[in-house]
N, C-alpha and C positions, 0 to 999 in steps of 0.2 A: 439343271434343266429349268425349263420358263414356260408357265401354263401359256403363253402366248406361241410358243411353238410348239407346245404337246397336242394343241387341242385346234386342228386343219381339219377344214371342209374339202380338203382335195383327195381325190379317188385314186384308188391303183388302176394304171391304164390309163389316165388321164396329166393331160400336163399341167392343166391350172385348178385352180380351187372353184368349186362349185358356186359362184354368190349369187344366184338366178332367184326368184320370189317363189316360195311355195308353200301351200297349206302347212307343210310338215317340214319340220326341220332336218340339215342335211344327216342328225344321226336318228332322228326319228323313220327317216326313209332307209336308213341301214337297218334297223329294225323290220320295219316291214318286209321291206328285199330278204332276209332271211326265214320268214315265218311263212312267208309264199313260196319257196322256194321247195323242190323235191329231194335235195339234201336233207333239209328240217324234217320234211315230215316222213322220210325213213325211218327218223329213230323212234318212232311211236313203233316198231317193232326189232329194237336193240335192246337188250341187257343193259342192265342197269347191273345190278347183284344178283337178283335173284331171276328164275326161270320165268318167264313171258305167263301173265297169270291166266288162271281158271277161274274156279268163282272168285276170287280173293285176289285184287286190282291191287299190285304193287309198281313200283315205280320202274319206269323203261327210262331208255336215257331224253324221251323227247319232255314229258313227266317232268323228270328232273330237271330239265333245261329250263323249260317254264318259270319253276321255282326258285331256283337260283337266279334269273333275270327279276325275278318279283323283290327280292331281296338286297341284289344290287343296285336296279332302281334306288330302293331306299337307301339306301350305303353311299352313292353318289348324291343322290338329294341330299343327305346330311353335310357331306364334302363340300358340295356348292356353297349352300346357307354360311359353313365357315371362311371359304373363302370371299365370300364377299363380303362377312360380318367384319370380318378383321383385316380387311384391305391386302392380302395376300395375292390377290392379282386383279387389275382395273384396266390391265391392256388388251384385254376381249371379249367380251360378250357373250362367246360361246361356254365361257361355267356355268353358265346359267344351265346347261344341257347335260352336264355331267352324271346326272340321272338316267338320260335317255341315252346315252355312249354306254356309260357302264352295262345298263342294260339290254343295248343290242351286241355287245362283245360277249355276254353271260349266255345267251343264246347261241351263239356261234362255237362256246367253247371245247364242246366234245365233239362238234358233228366231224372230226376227222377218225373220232375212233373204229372201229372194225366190230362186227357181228360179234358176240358173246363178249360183251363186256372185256374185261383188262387180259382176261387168255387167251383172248383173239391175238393183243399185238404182241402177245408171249409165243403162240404158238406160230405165227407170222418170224419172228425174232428167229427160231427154235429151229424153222425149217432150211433156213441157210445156217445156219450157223454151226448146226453137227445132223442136218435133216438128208435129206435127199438133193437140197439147194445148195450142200456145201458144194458140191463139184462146179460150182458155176464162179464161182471165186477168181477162177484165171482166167475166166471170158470176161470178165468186168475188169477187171485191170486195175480201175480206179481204187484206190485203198479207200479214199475220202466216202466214192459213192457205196461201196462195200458195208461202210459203218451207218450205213442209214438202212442195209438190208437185215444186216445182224442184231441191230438194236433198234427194231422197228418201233416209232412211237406215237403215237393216234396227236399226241400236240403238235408235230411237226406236221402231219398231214392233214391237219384242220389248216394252217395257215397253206398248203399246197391247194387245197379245196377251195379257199375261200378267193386266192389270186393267180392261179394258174389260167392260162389262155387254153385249153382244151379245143380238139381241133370243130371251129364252126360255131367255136364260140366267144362271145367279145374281147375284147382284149381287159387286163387287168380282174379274168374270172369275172368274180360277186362284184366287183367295182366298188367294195367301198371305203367308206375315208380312214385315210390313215389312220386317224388315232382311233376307231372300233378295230381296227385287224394288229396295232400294235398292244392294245388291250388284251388282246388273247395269249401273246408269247409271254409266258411265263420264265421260259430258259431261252434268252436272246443270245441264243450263240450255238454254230452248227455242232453235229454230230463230230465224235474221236478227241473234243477236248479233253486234256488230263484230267482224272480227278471228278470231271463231271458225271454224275448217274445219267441224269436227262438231257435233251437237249429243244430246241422250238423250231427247227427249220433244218428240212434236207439239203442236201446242195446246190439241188435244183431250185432251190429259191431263197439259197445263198443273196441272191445281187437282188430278189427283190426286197427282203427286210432289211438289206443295207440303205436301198432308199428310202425306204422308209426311216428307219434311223434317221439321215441326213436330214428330212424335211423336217422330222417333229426337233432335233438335234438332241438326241438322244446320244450321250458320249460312250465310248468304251472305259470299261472300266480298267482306272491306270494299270494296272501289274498285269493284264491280261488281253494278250493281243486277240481282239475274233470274238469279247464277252464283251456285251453290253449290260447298261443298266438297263432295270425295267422301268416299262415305263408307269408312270405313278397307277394310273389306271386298274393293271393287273393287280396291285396289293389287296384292289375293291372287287375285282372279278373273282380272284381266289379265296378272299373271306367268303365270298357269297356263296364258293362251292363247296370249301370246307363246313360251312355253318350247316346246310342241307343235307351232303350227305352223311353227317355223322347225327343228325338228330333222326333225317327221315329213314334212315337204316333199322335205328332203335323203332322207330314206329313200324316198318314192316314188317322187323321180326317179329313184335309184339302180336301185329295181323293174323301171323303166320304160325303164330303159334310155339314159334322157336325161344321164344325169352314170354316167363309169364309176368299176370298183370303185374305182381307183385314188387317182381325184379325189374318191369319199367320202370313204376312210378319211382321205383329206389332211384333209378339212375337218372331220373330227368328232375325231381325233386332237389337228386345235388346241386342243380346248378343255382340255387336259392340257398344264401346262407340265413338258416334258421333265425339267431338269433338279432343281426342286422335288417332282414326282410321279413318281419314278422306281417306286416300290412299286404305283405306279397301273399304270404301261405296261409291269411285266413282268407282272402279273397278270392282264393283259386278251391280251400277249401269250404268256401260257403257256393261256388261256383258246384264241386262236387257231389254237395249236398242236393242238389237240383237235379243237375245231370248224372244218372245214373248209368248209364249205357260206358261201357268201360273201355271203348274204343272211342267214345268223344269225351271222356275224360284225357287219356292220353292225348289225343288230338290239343283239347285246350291246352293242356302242358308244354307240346311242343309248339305250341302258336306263340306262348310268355316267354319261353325259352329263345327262339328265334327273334323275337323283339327286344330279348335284354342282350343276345349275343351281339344286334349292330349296333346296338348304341353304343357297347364295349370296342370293338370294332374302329365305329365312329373316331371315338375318344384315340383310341392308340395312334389312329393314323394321322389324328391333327395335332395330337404330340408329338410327334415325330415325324412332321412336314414337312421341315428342314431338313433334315438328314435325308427322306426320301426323295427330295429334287436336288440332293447333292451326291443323291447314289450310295448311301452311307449306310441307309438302312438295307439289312439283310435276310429276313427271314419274315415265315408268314405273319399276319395280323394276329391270328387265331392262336400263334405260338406267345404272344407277349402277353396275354391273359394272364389274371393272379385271381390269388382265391379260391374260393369256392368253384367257380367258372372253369378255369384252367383244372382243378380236378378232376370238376366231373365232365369234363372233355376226355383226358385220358382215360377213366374208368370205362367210356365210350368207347373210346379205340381198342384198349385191351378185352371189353369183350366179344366187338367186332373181328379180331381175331380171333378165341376162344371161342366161341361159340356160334357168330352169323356166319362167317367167309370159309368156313370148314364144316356149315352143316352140307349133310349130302344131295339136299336139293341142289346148294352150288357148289359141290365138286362135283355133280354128275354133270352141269353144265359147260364147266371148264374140262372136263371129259370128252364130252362131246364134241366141243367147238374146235378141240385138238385135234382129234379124228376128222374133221369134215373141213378146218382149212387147212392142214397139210396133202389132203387130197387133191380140195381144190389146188391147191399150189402147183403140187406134183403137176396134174392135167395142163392145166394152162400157162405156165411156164415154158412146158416144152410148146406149147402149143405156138408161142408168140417169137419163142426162137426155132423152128422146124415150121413156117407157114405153109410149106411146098408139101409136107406130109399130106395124105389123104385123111386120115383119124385130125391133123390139127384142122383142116377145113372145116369138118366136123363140129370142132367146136371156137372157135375165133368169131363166128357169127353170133355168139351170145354176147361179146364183148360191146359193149355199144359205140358206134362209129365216134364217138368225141372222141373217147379215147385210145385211138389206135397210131400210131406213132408210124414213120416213112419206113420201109423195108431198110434201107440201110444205114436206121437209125442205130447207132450204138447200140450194144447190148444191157447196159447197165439201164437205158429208156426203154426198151424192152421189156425190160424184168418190171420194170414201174409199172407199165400199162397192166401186167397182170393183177398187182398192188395194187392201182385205183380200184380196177373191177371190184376183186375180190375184197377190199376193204372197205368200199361202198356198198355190200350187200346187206339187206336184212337179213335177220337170223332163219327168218323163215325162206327167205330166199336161199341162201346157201344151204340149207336144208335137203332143200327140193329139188337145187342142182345137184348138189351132190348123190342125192338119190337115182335119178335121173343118170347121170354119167356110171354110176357104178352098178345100175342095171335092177338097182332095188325097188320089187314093187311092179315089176315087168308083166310077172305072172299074171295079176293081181289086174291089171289094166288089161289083159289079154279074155280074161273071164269077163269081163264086163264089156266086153266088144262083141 
């Protein structure tokens, strides 16, 4: 690959590249088109991890998203400064931007995921799969599109979000430049490959990340017909989301009460080898000494931590720059860490599983969200295949006109349009509907009438 074709000003839906004069640069304006946008600002009421706060402000995914673009920011400004320090590419102009790509693709990254964080597109996954949805199997026919109902995945339907033409609305969706929307496909290669857990794109827009490939010329990777390499970009967008949510998780739970201060400081401490970083841990401890409030201590902790992580970060990826624009590199940034670093990452994840992702604040939420979208499902599935019912009349009016697809569209687009709805709701919106359709709360409105 050649930063000369990774890195196009030209739009989905558009046939030429953008080179008009403007205040803002062509990924500076993909930034802003996403932070305007009413996708964006849904997720200021999506799960993150934990339950949508009360007094005690934890992180929702719009929170998170923020974060992670403030980070990647930095992680592409570092990548620039090397590339042009050591002549690694002089045929564009546009590295100088790789800060502001990075960080309008960090932005972009989750907004395809579904209400209630990651059990959303499990319980999405769960309900064709052996739900109520299996019986819909031989109306789709398609095996290919089948494997995008069964193993529903919020990355493939970020990049549907971001360039689908929805009806009445522009062509090429969000319109923006290639190389932000190939930033986000972490798994460039459709759903039902062998072998693959994840995948970055449904069928349905199979033929658009293939053009995209072609333009930025992003190759297939040799032994695998249908997988692409990624493209360099995402190695910076997924540091940046790994880096956050395993630091800012440890800081919620600490909020929350679920991990005390003791056992934070243990684990964000590790990331500072003692006897190499001694100028590190008396300055964070003469910092201590000042600030006593134990929730801005932790806070400074993970502000050092998250600064020592991209530099690390930085470093791996411009050692292995080569191999990554040869497609050779395989796995995340955050995995090549040594040290002290690399430990106390995993002491991180293992006891985000022991202890954060199984307290019962978040299994009552992944409880819940299982309950109210295999409901939703159930309702509105029939509803978009049985139009003509009187009960689907009913409710097909909540569906919003973009997304409602020709009466004798296929079935398997069908089923989708329930998909978008239902996976662009906010938590509290599927809430409310679901309350609403199952008649909860009736009484309740009837007394106050």
């Amino acid at each position: 690959m050649d930063w000369s074709k990774l890195l196009s000003t030209k739009r989905t839906g558009q046939e030429t590249s953008n080179t008009g004069h403007h205040d803002r640069t062509q990924f500076q304006r993909d930034y802003d088109r996403l932070i305007f946008s009413s996708p964006f600002r849904r997720m200021q009421d999506k799960t993150q991890v934990f339950p949508l706060p009360g007094s005690i402000f934890v992180h929702n995914r719009l929170t998170h998203s923020l974060e992670v673009a403030s980070v990647g920011r930095s992680l592409g400004n570092n990548v620039a400064r090397f590339l042009i320090r050591n002549g690694k590419t002089t045929a564009t102009p546009l590295v100088e931007e790789l800060g502001a790509v990075t960080a309008a693709a960090c932005l972009a990254h989750d907004m395809g995921n579904p209400p209630f964080g990651h059990s959303g597109e499990k319980a999405i996954s769960q309900f064709f799969k052996s739900g109520a949805g299996k019986s819909l199997e031989t109306l789709v026919a398609n095996t290919d599109v089948w494997n995008d109902f069964i193993d529903f995945e919020g990355n493939a339907n970020a990049l549907r979000l971001l360039t689908r033409q929805f009806a009445g609305r522009r062509k090429g969706g969000f319109a923006l430049t290639y190389t932000t929307v190939a930033s986000i496909v972490k798994y460039p290669y459709a759903s039902g490959i062998e072998s693959m857990k994840k995948y970055g794109f449904f069928q349905s827009e199979k033929e658009a990340y293939y053009n995209i490939a072609r333009e930025l010329n992003i190759p297939e990777v040799s032994d695998r017909q249908g997988v692409f390499c990624r493209h360099p970009l995402v190695y910076l967008v997924e540091a940046a989301d790994d880096i956050c949510y395993q630091i800012m998780d440890i800081e919620d739970a600490h909020k929350l009460g679920i991990l005390s201060t003791e056992e934070t400081r243990s684990l964000l401490f590790a990331f500072f080898d003692k006897k190499t970083e001694q100028k590190q841990y008396k300055r964070i401890n003469s910092v201590f000494s000042e600030v006593t409030d134990t929730n801005e201590q932790i806070a400074y902790l993970r502000a050092n931590i998250i600064g020592k992580l991209v530099d690390l970060c930085t470093g791996i990826f411009c050692d292995n720059h080569d191999a990554i624009l040869e497609g050779d590199f395989n796995q995340p940034l955050i995995k090549s860490l040594e040290g002290a670093p690399s430990q106390a990452i995993q002491r991180c994840i293992e006891t985000g599983y022991s202890k954060i992702y199984k307290h019962p604040a978040v299994v009552e939420i992944e409880i819940s969200g299982f309950k109210i979208i295999d409901s939703l499902l159930n309702e509105f599935t029939r509803a978009v295949l049985h139009p003509n019912d009187h009960y689907s009349g009913l409710l097909l009016p909540f569906i919003p006109a973009q997304l409602r697809v020709h009466a004798n569209a296929p079935v398997g687009e069908k089923l989708q349009t329930a998909l978008d709805f239902i996976s662009g709701m906010t938590d509290i919106y599927a809430l409310d509907l679901f309350r609403k359709i199952n008649g909860i709360g009736l009484a309740d409105k009837r007394m106050k009438v």
